[in-house]
C-alpha positions as CSV (number, residue, x, y, z in Angstrom):
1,X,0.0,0.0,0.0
2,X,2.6,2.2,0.7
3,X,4.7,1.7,-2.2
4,X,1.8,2.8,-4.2
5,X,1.7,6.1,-2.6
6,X,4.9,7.1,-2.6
7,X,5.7,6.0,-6.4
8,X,2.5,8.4,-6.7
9,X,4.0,11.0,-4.9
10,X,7.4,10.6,-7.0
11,X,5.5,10.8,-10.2
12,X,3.6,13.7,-9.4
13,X,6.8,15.4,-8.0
14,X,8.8,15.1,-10.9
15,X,5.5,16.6,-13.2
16,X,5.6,19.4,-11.2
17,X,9.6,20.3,-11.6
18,X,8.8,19.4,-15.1
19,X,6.4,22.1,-15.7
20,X,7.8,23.9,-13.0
21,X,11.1,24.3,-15.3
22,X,9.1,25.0,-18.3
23,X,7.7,28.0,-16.7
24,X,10.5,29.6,-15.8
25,X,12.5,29.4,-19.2
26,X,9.0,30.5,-21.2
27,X,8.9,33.7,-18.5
28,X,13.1,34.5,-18.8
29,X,12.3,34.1,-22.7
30,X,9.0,36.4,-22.9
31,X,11.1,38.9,-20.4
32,X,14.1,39.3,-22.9
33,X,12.1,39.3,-25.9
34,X,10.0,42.4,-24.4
35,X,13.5,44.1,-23.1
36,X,15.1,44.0,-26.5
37,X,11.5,45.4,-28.2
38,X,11.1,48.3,-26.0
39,X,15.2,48.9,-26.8
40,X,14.5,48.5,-31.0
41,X,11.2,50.7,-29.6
42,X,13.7,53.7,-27.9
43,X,16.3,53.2,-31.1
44,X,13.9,54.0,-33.6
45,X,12.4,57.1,-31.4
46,X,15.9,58.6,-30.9
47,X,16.0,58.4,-35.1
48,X,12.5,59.7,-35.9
49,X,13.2,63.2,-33.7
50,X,17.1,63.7,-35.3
């Protein structure tokens, strides 16, 4: 019986790390992507008022 629970829990554990994992990289991804578009964004205001 116990066996059972804890090869449960183990499953379950390593799902959660899984997706755990996948949303951090997705949010460090997102969060550089909208850094370097506001930059391009700034650049291209600096050379419309020159």
């Amino acid at each position: 019986m116990n066996e059972k629970v804890y090869k449960t829990m183990a499953g379950i554990g390593g799902g959660t790390l899984a997706i755990g994992i996948v949303v951090l990289v997705t949010g460090i991804v997102s969060g550089t992507m909208l850094i370097i578009n506001g930059a391009r964004l700034i650049k291209k205001k600096y050379e419309l008022t020159i």
